[in-house]
PDB file of N, CA, C and O in Angstrom:
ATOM      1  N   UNK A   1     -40.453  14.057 -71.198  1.00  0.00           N
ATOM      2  CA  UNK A   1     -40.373  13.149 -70.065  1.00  0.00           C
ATOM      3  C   UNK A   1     -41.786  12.663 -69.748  1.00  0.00           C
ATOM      4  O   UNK A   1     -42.843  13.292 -69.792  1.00  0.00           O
ATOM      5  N   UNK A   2     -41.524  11.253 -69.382  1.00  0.00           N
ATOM      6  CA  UNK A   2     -42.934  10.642 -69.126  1.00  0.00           C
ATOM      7  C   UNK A   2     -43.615  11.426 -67.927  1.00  0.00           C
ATOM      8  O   UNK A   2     -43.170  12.565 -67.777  1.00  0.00           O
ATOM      9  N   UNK A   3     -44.542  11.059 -67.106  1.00  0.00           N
ATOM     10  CA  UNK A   3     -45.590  11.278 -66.024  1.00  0.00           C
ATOM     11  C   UNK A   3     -44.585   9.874 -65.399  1.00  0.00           C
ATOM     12  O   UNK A   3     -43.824   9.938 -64.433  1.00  0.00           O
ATOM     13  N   UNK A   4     -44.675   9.457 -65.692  1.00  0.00           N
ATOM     14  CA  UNK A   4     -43.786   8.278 -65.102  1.00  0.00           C
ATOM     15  C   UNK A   4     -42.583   8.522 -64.092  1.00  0.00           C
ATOM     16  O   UNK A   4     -42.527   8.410 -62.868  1.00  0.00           O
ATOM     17  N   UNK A   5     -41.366   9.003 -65.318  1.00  0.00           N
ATOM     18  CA  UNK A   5     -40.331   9.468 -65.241  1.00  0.00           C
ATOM     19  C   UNK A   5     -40.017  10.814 -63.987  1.00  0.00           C
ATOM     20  O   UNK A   5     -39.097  11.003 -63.191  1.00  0.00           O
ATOM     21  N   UNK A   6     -41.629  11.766 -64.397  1.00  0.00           N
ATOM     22  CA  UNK A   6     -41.466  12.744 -63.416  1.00  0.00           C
ATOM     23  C   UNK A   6     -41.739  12.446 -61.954  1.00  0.00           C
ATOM     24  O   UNK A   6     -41.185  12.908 -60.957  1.00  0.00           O
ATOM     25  N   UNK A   7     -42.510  11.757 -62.039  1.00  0.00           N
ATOM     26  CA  UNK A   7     -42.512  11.217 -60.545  1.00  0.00           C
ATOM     27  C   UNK A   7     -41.671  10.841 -59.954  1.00  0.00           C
ATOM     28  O   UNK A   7     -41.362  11.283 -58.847  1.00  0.00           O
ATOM     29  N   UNK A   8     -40.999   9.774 -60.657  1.00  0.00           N
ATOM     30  CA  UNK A   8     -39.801   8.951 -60.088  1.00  0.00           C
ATOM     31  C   UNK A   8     -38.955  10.463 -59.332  1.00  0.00           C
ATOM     32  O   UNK A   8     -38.963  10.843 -58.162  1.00  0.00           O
ATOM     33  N   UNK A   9     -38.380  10.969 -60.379  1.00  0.00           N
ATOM     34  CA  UNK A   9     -37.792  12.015 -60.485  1.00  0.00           C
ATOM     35  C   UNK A   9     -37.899  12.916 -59.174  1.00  0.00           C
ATOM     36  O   UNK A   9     -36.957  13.037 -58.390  1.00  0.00           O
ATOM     37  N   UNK A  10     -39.157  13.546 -59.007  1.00  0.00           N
ATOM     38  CA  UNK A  10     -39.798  14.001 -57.665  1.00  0.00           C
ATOM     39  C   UNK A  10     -39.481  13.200 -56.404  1.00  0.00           C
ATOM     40  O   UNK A  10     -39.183  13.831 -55.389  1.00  0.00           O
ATOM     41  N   UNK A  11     -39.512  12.095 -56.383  1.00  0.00           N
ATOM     42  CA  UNK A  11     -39.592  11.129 -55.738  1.00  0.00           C
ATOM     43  C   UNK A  11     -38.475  11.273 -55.180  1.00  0.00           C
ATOM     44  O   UNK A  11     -38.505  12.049 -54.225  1.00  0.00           O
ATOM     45  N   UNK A  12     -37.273  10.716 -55.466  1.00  0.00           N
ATOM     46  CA  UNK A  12     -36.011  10.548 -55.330  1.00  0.00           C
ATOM     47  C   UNK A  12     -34.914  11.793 -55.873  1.00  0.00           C
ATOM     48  O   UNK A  12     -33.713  11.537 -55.795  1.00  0.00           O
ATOM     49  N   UNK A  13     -35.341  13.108 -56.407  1.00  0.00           N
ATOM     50  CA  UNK A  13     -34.563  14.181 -56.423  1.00  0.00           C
ATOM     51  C   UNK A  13     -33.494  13.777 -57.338  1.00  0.00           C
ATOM     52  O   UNK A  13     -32.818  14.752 -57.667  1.00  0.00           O
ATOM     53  N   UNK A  14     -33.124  12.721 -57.841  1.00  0.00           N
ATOM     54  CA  UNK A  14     -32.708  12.388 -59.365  1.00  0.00           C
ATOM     55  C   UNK A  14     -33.247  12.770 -60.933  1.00  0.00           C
ATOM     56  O   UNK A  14     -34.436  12.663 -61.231  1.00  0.00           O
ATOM     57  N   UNK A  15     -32.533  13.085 -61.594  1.00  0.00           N
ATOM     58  CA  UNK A  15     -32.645  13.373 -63.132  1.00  0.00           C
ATOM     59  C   UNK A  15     -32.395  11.766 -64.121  1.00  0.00           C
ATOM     60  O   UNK A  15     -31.420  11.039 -64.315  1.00  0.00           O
ATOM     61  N   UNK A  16     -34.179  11.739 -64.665  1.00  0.00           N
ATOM     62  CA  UNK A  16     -34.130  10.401 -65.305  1.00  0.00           C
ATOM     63  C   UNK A  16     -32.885  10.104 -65.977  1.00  0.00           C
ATOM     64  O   UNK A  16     -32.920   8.921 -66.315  1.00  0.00           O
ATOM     65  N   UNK A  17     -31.578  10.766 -66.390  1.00  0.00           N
ATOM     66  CA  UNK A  17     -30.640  10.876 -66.973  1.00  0.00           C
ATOM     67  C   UNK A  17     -29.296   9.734 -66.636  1.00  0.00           C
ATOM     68  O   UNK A  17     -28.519   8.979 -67.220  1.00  0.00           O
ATOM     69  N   UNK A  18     -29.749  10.343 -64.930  1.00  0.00           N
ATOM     70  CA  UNK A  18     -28.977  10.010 -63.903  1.00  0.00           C
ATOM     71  C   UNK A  18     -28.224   8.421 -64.380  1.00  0.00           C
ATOM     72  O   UNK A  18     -28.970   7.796 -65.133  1.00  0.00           O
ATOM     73  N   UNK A  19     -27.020   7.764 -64.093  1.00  0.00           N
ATOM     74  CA  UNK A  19     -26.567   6.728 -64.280  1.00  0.00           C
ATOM     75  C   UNK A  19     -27.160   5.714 -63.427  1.00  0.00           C
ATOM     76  O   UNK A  19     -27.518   4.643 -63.918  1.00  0.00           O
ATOM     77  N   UNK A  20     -27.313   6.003 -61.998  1.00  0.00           N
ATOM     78  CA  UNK A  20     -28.094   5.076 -61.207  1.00  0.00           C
ATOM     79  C   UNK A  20     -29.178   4.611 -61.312  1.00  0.00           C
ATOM     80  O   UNK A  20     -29.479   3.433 -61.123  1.00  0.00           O
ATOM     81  N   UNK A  21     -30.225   5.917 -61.779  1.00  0.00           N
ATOM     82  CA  UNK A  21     -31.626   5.246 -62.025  1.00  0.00           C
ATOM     83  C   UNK A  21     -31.617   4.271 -63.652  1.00  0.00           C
ATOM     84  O   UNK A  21     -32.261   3.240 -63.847  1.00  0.00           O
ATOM     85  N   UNK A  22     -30.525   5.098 -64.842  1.00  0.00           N
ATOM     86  CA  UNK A  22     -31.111   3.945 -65.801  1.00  0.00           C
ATOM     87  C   UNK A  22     -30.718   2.587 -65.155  1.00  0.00           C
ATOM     88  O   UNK A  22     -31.414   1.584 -65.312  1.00  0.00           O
ATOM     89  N   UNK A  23     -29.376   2.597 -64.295  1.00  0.00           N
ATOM     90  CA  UNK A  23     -28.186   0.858 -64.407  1.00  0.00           C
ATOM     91  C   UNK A  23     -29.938   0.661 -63.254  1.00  0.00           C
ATOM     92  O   UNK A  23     -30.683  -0.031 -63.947  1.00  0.00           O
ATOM     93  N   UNK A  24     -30.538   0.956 -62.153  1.00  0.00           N
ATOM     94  CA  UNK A  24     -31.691   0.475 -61.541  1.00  0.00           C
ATOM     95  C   UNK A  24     -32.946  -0.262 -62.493  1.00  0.00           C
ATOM     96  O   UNK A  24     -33.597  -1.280 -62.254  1.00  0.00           O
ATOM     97  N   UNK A  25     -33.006   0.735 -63.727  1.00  0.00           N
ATOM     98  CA  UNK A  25     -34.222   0.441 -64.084  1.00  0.00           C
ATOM     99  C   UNK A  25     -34.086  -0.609 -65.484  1.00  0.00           C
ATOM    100  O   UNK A  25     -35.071  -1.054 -66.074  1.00  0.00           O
ATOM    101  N   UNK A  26     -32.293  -0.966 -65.967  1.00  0.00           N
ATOM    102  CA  UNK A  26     -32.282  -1.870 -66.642  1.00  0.00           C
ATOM    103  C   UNK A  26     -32.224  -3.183 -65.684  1.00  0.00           C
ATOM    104  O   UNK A  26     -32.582  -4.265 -66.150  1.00  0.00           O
ATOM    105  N   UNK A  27     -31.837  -3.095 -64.537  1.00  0.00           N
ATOM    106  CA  UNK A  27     -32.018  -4.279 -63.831  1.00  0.00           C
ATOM    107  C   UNK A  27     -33.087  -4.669 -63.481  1.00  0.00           C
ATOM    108  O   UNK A  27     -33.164  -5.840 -63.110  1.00  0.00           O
ATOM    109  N   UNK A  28     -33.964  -4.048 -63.477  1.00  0.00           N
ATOM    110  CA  UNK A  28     -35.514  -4.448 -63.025  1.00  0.00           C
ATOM    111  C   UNK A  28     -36.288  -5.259 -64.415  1.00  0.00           C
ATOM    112  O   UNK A  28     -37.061  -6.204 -64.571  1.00  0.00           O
ATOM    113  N   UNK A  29     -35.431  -4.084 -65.441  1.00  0.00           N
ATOM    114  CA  UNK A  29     -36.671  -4.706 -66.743  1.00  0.00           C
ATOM    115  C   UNK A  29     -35.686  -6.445 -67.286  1.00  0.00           C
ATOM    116  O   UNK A  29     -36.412  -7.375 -67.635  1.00  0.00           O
ATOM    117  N   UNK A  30     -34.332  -6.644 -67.289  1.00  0.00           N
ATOM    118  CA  UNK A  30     -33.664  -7.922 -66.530  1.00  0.00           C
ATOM    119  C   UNK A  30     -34.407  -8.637 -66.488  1.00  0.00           C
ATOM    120  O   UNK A  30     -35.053  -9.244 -67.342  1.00  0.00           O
ATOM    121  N   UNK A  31     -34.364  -8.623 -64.786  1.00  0.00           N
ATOM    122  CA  UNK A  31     -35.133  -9.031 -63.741  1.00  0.00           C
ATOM    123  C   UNK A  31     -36.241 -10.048 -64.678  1.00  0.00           C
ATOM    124  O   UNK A  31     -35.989 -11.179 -65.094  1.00  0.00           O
ATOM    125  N   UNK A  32     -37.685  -9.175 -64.883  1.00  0.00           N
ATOM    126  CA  UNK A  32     -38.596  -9.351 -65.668  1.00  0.00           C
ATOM    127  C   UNK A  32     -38.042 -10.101 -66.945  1.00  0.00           C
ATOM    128  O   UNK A  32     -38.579 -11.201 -67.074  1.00  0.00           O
ATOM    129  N   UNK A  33     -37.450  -9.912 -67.569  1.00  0.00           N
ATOM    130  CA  UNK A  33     -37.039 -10.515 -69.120  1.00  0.00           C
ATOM    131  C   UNK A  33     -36.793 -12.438 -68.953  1.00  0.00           C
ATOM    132  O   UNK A  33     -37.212 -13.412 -69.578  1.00  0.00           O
ATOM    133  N   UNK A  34     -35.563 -12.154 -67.322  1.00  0.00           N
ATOM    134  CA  UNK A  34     -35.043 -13.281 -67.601  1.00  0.00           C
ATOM    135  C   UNK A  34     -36.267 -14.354 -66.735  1.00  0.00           C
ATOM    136  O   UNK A  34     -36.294 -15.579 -66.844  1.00  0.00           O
ATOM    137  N   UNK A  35     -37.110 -13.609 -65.979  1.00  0.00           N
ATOM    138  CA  UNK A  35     -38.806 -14.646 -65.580  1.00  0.00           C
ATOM    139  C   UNK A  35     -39.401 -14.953 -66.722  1.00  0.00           C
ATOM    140  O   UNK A  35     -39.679 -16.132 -66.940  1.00  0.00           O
ATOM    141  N   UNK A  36     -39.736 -13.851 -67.753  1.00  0.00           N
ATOM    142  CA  UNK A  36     -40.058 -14.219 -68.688  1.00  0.00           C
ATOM    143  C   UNK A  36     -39.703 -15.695 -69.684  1.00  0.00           C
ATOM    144  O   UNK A  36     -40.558 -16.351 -70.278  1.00  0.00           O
ATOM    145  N   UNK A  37     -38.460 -15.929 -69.665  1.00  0.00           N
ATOM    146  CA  UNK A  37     -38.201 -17.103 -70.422  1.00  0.00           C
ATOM    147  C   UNK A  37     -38.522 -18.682 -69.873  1.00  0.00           C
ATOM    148  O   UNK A  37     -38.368 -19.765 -70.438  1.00  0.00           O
ATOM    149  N   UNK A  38     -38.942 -18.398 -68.770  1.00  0.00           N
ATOM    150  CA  UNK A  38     -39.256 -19.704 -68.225  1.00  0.00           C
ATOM    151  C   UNK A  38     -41.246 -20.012 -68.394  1.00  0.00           C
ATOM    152  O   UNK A  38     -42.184 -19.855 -67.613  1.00  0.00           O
ATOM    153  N   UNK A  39     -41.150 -20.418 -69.587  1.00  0.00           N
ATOM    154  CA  UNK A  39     -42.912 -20.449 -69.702  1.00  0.00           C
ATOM    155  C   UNK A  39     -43.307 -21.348 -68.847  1.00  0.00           C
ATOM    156  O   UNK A  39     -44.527 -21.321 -69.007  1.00  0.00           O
ATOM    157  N   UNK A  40     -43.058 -22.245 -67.924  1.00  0.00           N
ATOM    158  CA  UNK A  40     -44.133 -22.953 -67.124  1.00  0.00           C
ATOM    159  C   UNK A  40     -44.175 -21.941 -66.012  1.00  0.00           C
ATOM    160  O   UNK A  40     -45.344 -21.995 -65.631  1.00  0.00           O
ATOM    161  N   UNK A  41     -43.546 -21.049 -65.282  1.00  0.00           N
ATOM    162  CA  UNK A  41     -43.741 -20.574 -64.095  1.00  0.00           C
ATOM    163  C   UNK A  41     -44.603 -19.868 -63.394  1.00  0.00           C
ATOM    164  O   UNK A  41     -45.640 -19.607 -64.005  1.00  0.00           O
ATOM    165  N   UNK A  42     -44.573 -19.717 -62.987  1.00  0.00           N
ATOM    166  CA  UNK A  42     -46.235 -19.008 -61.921  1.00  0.00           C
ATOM    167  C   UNK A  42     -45.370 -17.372 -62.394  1.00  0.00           C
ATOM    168  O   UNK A  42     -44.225 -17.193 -61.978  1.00  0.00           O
ATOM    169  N   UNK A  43     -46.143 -16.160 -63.374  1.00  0.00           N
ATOM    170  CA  UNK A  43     -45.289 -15.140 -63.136  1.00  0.00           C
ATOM    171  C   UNK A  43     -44.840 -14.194 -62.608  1.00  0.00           C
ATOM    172  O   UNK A  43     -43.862 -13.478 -62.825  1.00  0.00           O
ATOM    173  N   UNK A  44     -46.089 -14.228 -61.440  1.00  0.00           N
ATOM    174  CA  UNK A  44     -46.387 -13.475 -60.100  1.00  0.00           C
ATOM    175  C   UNK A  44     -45.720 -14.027 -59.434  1.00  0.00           C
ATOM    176  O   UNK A  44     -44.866 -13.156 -59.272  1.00  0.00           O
ATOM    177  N   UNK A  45     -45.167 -15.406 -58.478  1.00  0.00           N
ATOM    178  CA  UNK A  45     -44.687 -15.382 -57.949  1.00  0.00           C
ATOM    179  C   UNK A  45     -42.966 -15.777 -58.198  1.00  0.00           C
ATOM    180  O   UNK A  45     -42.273 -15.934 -57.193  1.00  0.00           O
ATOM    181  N   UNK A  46     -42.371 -15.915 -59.515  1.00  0.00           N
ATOM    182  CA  UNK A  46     -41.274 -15.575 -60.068  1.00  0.00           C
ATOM    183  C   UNK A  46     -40.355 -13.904 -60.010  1.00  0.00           C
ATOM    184  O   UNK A  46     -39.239 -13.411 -59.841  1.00  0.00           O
ATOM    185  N   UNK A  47     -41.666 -13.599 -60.264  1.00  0.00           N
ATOM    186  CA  UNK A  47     -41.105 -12.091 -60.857  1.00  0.00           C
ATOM    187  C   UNK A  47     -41.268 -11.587 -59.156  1.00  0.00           C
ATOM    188  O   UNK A  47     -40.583 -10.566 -59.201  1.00  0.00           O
ATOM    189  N   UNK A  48     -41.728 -11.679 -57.789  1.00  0.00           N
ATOM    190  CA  UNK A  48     -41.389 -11.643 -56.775  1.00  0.00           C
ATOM    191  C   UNK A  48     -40.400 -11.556 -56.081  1.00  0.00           C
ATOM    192  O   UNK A  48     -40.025 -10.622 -55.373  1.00  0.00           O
ATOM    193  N   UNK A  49     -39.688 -13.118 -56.384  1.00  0.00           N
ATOM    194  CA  UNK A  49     -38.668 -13.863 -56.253  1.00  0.00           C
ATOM    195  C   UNK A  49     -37.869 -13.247 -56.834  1.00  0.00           C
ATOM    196  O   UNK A  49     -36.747 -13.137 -56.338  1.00  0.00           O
ATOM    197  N   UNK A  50     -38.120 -12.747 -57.856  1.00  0.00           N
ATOM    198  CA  UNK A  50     -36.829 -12.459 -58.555  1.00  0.00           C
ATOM    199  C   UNK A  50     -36.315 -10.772 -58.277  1.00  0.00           C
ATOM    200  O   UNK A  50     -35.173 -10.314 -58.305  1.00  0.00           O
ATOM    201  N   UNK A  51     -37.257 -10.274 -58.083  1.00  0.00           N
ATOM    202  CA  UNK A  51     -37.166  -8.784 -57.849  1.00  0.00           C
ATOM    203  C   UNK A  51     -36.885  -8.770 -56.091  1.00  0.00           C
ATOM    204  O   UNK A  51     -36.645  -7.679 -55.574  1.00  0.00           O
ATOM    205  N   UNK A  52     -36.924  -9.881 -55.320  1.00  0.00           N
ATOM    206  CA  UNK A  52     -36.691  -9.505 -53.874  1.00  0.00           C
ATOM    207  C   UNK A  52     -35.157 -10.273 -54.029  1.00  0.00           C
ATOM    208  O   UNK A  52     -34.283 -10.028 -53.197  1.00  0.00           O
ATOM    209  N   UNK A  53     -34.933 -11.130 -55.056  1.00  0.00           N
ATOM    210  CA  UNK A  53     -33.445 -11.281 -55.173  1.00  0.00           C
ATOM    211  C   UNK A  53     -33.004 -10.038 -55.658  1.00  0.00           C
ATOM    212  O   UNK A  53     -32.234  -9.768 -54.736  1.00  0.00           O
ATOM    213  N   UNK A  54     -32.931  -9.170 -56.357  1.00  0.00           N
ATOM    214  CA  UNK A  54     -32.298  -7.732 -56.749  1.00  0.00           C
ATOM    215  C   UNK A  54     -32.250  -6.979 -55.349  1.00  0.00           C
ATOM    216  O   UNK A  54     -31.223  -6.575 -54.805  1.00  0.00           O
ATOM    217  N   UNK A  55     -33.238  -6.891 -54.980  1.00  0.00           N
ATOM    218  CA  UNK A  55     -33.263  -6.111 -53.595  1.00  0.00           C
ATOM    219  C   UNK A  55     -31.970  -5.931 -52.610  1.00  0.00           C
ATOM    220  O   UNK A  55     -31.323  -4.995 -52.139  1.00  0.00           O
ATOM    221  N   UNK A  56     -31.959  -7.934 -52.550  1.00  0.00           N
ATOM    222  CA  UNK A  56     -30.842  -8.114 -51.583  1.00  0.00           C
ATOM    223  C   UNK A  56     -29.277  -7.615 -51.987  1.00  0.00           C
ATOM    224  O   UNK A  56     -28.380  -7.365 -51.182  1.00  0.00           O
ATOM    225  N   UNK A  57     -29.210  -7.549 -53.289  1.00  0.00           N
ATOM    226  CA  UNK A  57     -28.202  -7.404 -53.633  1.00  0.00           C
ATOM    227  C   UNK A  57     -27.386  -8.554 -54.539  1.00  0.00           C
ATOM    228  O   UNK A  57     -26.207  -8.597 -54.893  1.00  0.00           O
ATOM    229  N   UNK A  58     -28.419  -9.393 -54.746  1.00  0.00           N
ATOM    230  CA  UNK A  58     -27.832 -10.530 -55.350  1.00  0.00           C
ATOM    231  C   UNK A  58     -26.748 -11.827 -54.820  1.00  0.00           C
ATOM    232  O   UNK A  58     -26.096 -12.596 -55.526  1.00  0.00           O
ATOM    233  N   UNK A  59     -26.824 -11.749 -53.394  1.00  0.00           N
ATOM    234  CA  UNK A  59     -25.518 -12.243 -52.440  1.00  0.00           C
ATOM    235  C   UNK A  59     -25.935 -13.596 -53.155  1.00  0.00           C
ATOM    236  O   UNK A  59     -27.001 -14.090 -52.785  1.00  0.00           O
ATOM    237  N   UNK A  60     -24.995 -14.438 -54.427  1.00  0.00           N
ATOM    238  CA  UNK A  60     -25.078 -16.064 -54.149  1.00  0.00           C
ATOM    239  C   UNK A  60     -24.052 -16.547 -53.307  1.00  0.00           C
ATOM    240  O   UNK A  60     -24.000 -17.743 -53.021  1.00  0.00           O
TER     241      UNK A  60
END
């Protein structure tokens, strides 16, 4: 397990294993992937945007 992983882990009393943290942490890396495809965009303030849209829950 990463230094990463253990923290998280510590953090939140979850096992990196856990179903919630991977379905969390494939949505984040998502998140990131699908900013990624837009090459003109600012990627700081995309990947913002896009991660405070996950936050909310995604309400369109």
């Amino acid at each position: 397990m990463s230094p990463r992983h253990a923290g998280a882990r510590r953090c939140r009393g979850r096992s990196s294993g856990d179903i919630a943290v991977r379905a969390l942490a494939g949505a984040v890396i998502g998140v990131i992937m699908a900013v990624l495809l837009d090459p003109e965009a600012d990627l700081v303030k995309a990947t913002d945007a896009a991660l405070a849209q996950l936050e909310t829950g995604f309400t369109l």
